[in-house]
Structures are given as C-alpha cells and as structure tokens.
C-alpha positions as CSV (number, residue, x, y, z in Angstrom):
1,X,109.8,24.4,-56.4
2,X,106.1,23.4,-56.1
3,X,103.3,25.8,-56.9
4,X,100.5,26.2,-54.6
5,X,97.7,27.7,-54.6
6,X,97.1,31.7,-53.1
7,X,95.0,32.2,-50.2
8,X,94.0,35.3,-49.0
9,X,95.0,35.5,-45.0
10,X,91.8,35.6,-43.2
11,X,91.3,38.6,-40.5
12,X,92.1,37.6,-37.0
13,X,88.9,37.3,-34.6
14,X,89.1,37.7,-31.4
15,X,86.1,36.3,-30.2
16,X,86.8,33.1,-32.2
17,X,89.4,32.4,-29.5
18,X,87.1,33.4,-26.7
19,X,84.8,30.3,-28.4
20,X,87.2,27.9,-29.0
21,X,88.4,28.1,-25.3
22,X,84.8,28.0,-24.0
23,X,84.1,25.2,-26.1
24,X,87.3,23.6,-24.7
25,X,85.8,24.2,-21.2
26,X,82.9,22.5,-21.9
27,X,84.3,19.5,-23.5
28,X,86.6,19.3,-20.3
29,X,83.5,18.9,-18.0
30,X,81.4,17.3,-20.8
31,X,78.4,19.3,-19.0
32,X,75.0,19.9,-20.9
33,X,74.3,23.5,-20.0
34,X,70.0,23.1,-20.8
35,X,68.4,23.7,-17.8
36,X,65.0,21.8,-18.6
37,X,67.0,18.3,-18.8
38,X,69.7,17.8,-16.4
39,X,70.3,19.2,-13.0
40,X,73.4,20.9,-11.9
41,X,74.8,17.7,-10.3
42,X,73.9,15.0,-13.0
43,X,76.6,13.1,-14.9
44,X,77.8,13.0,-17.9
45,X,75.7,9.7,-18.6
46,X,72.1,10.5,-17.7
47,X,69.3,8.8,-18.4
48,X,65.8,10.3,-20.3
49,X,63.4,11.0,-18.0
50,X,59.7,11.8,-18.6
51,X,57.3,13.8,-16.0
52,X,53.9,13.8,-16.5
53,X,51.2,15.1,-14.1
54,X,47.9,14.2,-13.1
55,X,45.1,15.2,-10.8
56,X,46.3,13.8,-7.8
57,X,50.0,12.6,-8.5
58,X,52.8,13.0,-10.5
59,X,54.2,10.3,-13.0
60,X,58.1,9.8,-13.6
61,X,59.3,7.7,-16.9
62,X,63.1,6.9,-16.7
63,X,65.4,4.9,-19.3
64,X,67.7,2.9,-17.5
65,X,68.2,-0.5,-19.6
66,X,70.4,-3.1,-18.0
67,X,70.4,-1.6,-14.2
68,X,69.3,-3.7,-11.7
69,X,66.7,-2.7,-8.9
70,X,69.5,-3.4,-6.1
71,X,71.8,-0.7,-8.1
72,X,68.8,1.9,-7.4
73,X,68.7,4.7,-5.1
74,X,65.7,6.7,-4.8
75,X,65.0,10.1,-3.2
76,X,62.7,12.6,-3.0
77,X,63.7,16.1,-0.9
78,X,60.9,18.9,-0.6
79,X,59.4,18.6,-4.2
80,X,63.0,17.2,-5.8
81,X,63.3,13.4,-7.5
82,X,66.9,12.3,-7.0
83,X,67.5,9.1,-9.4
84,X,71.0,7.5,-8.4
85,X,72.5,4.5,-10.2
86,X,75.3,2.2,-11.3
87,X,75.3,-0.1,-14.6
88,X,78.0,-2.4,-13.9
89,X,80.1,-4.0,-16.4
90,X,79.5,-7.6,-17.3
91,X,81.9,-10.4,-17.1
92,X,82.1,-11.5,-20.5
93,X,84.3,-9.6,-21.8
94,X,86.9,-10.6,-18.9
95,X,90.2,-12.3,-20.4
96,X,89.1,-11.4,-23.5
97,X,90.2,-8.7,-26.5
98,X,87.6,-5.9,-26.8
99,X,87.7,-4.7,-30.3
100,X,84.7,-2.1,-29.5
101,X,82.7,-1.1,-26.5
102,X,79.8,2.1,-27.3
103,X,77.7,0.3,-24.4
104,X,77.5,3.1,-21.5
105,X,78.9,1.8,-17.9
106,X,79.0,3.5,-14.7
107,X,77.0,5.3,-12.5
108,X,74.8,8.5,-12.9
109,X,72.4,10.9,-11.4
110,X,69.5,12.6,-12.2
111,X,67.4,15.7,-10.1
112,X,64.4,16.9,-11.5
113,X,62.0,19.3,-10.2
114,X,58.5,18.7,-9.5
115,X,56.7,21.3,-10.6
116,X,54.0,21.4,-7.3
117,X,54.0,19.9,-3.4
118,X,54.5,16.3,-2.7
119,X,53.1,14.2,0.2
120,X,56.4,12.7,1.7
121,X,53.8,10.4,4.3
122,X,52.7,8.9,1.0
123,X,54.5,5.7,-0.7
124,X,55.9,6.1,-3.8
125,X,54.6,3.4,-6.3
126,X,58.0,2.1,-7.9
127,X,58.5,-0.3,-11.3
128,X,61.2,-1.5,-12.6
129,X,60.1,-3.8,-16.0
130,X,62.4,-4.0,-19.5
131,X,64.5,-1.4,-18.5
132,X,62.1,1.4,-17.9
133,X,61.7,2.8,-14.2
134,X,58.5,4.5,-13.6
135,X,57.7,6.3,-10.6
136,X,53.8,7.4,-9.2
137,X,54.5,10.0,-6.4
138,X,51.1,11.4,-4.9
139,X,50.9,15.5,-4.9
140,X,50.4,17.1,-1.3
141,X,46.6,17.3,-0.6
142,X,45.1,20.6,1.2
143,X,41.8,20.9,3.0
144,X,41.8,24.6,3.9
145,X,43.3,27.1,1.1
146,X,45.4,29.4,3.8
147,X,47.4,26.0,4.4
148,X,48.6,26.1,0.7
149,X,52.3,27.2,0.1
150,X,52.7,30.7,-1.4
151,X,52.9,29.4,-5.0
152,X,50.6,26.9,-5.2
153,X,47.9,29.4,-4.2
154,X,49.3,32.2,-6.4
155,X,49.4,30.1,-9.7
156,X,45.6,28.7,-8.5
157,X,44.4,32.6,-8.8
158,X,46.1,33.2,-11.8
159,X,44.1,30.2,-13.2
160,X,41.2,31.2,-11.2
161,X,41.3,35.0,-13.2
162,X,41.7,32.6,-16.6
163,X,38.7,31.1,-16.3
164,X,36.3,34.1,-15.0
165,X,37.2,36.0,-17.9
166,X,35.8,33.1,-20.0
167,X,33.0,32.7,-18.0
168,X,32.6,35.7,-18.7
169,X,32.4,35.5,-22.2
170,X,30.0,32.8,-22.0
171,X,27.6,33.6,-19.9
172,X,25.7,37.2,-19.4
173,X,26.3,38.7,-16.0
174,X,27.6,41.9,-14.7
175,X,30.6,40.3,-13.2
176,X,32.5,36.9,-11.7
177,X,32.0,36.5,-8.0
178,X,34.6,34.7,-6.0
179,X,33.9,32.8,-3.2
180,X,35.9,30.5,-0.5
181,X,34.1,28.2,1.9
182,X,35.5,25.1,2.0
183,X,33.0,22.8,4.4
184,X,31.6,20.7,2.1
185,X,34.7,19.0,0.0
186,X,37.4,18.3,2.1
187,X,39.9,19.9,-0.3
188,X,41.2,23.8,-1.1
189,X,38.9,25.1,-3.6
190,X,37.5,28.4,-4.6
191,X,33.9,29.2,-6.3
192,X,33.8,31.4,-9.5
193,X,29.9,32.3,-9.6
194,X,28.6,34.8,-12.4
195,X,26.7,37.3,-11.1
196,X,24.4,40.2,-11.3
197,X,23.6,41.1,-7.9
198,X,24.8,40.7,-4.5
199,X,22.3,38.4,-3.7
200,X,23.4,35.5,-6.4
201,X,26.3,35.0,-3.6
202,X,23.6,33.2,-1.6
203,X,24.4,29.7,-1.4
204,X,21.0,28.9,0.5
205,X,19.4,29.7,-2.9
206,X,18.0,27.3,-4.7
207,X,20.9,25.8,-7.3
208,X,20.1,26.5,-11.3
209,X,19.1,23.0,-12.8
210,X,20.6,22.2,-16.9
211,X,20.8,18.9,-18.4
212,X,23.7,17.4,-18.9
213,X,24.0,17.9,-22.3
214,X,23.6,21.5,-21.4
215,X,26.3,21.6,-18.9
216,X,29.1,19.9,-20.9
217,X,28.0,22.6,-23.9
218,X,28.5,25.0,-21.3
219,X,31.9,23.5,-20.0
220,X,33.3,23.5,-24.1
221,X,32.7,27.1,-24.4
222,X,34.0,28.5,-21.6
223,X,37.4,25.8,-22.3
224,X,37.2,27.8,-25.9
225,X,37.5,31.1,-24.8
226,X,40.3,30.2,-21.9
C-alpha cells in the first residue's frame, strides 16, 4: 500500500462555482467586458484604436497591419466611428503543412464613440500607410449658441463656471459677468468679463490695452488656478 500525504479537505464555496461558471461564459463568447475599448458589437479580434481631439476635428489611430484599403469599410452614424474589416489569409501556406499559425485572420469591427458633434457634409480625411489607418473627421461647427445640442452647451457652461472662478482668483473684481452676443465671430461663443459694475458690460467702451507679455502672464495664472 502506498503512503500519501494528508490533506486537510478544503470548505466548499459556493460562490467559487458561481465564478468558475461565469468565467466559462465568458470564455464561450470570448467578450472583453471594458467599456472604454470595445463596443458591444466588436469581435473577438479588434484592432487598437487611438482618438485624439483637436480644435476643430477629431483624430482616429487604428492598427490594422496586413489589411488592404479595398477590405475597408468605413462609417460614421450621428457621432459613432464604425471600422469594419477582413484580413484575408495568404496563399502560401496552401498545399502545404502548417506547423504553427499565431497570425490573426478574419474579419472584425470596431465602434467608438466620439465624444462631441460631427459634420457629416464634411469629408473625412482617410490614410492607410504601413499598416496604420488614421482618420481626420471635422467636429460640427455652430454660429449661434441656441443651435448647439443640449450637451455640448451644458459641458461649455460647466467649463465656462471653471474658468470664472479662476478669473476670479486672478484678477480683482466684484464678480464674472457673462455675456452672449455672437455678431462678430461667426462661431458659438460666450464672454466671461470681470466686473465691478454694471457698466463694465458696455462693449462700446473703450477695450483695456496690456502687452503681450502681460496678457500671456495673465493667461498662465488664470490656467493655474483652473
């Protein structure tokens, strides 16, 4: 008779079967669950994508090496990016034995979310060059701020209330006025103007003149105290 060792029987857990069938649910649909990188309806192959925004447009950064531009479909709903795709296999392995294959083939998908409006009667820029697709899609412009969508002009307060309190801070007056004209840039703005009276509010006033060296040591304290 062989001797083994003792173990002492470990307590049964309940919740350890709970995990090992969710963790057999996930493996079945091999589905990345973090919402800031995949979309619902993206495959199990999908490609890194980058989104970086600027003033006036929005640039998207994919990684798809060895796709070509006529196995690209490109589509833009509202203010959603669809990035659709097929990397075919080659034909060199054909007739022959494959001892190993870690190469991804197939197709994929990717949606991603622009975080702000988009100007669908603009052209996208597109490139396609050493395997990297990058994508330059313009942002929606606005001329009058009442023709901005409900969020747009929400988050442009919020900023708006960011930077009056560091004006605030920065320069001595009573309070931030806030003014909208829009005539004279064609593009939805608002004025935060410090002030100690009613009468500051009068644009036909004569504007306050500072060097320039004065007004970007102006701009870096207030961007200090946002």
């Amino acid at each position: 008779m062989d001797i083994v060792r003792w173990k002492k029987p470990e307590m049964y857990d309940p919740w350890g079967e709970f995990k090992r069938l969710q963790d057999e649910i996930n493996d079945l649909f091999n589905y990345n669950r973090s919402p800031a990188t995949e979309g619902l309806f993206d495959r199990p192959f999908s490609p890194a994508v980058d989104v970086i925004e600027g003033t006036d447009d929005y640039t998207v950064v994919c990684e798809i090496p060895g796709v070509d531009r006529k196995d690209l479909e490109l589509s833009i709903t509202s203010n959603v990016l669809t990035i659709k795709g097929e990397k075919k296999h080659d034909d060199e392995s054909k007739g022959k034995d494959v001892y190993r294959r870690e190469m991804w083939k197939g197709s994929f998908q990717r949606t991603i979310s622009l975080p702000g409006g988009i100007d669908n009667g603009k052209n996208v820029d597109a490139e396609l060059k050493d395997g990297i697709l990058t994508l330059v899609i313009p942002k929606k412009e606005t001329d009058y701020i009442f023709d901005m969508d409900d969020e747009a002009l929400a988050a442009m307060i919020v900023f708006a209330k960011k930077v009056g309190k560091a004006i605030e801070k920065v320069v001595p007056c009573k309070r931030i006025g806030l003014s909208v004209i829009g005539l004279e840039v064609a593009h939805a703005h608002i004025h935060l103007i410090p002030i100690n009276s009613i009468y500051d509010m009068d644009f036909s006033k004569p504007k306050l003149k500072l060097l320039h060296a004065e007004f970007e040591a102006l701009q870096q304290a207030i961007i200090e105290k946002i």
